[in-house]
Structures are given as C-alpha cells and as structure tokens.
C-alpha positions in Angstrom: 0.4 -16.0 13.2 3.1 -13.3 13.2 2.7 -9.6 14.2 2.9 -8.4 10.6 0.1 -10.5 9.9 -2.6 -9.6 12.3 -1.2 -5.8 11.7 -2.1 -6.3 7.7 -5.7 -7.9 9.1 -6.2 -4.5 11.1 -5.5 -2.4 8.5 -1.9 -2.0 8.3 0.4 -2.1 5.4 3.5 -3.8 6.8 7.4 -2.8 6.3 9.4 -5.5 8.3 13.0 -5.3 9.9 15.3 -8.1 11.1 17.4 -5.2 13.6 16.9 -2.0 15.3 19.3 -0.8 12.7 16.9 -2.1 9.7 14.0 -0.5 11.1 15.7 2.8 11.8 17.0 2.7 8.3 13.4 1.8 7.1 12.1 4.9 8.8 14.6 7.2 7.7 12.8 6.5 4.2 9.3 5.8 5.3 8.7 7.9 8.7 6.2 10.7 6.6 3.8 7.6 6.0 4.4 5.2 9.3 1.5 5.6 11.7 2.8 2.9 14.0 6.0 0.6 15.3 5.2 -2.3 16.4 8.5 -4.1 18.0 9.5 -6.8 20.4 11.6 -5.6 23.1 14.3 -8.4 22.1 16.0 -8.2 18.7 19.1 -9.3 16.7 22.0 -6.3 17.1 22.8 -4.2 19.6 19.6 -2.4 19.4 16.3 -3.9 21.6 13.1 -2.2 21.2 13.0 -0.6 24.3 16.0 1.5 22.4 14.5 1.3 19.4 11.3 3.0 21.1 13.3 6.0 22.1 14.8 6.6 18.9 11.2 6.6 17.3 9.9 8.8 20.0 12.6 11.2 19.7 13.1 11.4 15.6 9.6 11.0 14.6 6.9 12.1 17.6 4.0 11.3 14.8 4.6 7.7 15.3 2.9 5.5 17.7 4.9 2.5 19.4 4.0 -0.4 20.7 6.4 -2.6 22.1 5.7 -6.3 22.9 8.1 -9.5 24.8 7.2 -12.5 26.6 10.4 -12.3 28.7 10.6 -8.9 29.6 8.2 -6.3 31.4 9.3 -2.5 30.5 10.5 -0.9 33.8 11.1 3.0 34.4 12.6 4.8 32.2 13.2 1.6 29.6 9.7 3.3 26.9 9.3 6.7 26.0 5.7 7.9 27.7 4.0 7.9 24.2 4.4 4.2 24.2 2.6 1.1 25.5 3.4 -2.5 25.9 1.9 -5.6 25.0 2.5 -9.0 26.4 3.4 -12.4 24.8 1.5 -14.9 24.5 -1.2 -13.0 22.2 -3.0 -13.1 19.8 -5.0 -11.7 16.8 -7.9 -10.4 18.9 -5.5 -8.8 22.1 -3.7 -6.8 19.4 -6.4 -5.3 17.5 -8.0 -4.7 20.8 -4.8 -3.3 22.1 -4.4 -0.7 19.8 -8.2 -0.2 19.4 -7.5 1.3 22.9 -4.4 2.7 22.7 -4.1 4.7 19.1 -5.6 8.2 18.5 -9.0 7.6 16.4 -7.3 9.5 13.1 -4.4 6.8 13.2 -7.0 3.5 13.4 -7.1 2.0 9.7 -11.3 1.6 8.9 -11.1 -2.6 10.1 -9.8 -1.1 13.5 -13.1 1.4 13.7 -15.6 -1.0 12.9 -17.3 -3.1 16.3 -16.2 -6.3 16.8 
C-alpha cells in the first residue's frame, strides 16, 4: 500500500509529486489548504526531502512534515525542528499511529480522532 493511500484512509485528501520541485510547485497553489507533507527523504531531482522539509518549514510554518526512508536516518541539522521522521518498512497502522502522536489535535482529520 503506498503512502497516499493509507494518508486518504486517515483522513487525508491526497495531492502527489514525482520531485521536490513538483511538490514545491503544488504548494505554491495549495499551501492555504495543506495541513501536512508527507515525503521520503530520497526523491527524483536534485531536491531530497530532507531539503524539501526545510523549504516547507520556512515558506509555510502552518504545515506539518513528516519525512520517511528506509536508507537513511535524519542527522543534525538535515529536518527543520517542526518535523518528525518515520522509518521504512511500515505500514498502515505505524502511520496513522505516527501522526496520531505527532500532529496538533486541530490538524487530525475525524478517522485520526476516533480509538483504534
């Protein structure tokens, strides 16, 4: 199941980008109604998600991000403070916990707010 999926199961209505580039571009028209990025660290392009993590942070503050990779581990300095990191493997379940946990109560979507 890809992330896009088990965002839309969550509650999430889902924009997808191929690049750093894409999804800044996406932004640029969507930012006033994203709640939350959700990007692996390793991407087509010259942008990862580490970078594009920084650009969110800085250009739109309202966002949440949640970066994920299987390969990489962020280190200092490579997220903004704002956002947290999932590992790969996962699945369905550690992502809906993960940001059950992680995003403010007004940004859950109601499937994220009900028990489990």
């Amino acid at each position: 199941m890809d992330a896009c999926e088990i965002l839309r199961e969550a509650g999430f209505r889902c924009h997808e980008a191929g690049t750093g580039y894409e999804a800044v571009t996406l932004l640029e028209v969507h930012a006033d109604n994203v709640i939350l990025v959700f990007s692996d660290v390793e991407m087509p392009g010259d942008m990862n998600g580490f970078a594009l993590a920084h650009h969110v942070a800085a250009h739109w503050p309202h966002i949440e991000i949640v970066i994920s990779s299987g390969r990489r581990k962020p280190e200092a300095g490579d997220m903004p403070d704002k956002a947290t990191f999932l590992g790969k493997p996962f699945n369905t379940r550690m992502v809906h916990d993960h940001l059950r946990e992680t995003l403010p109560n007004g940004k859950k979507p109601v499937p994220l707010t009900q028990a489990v």
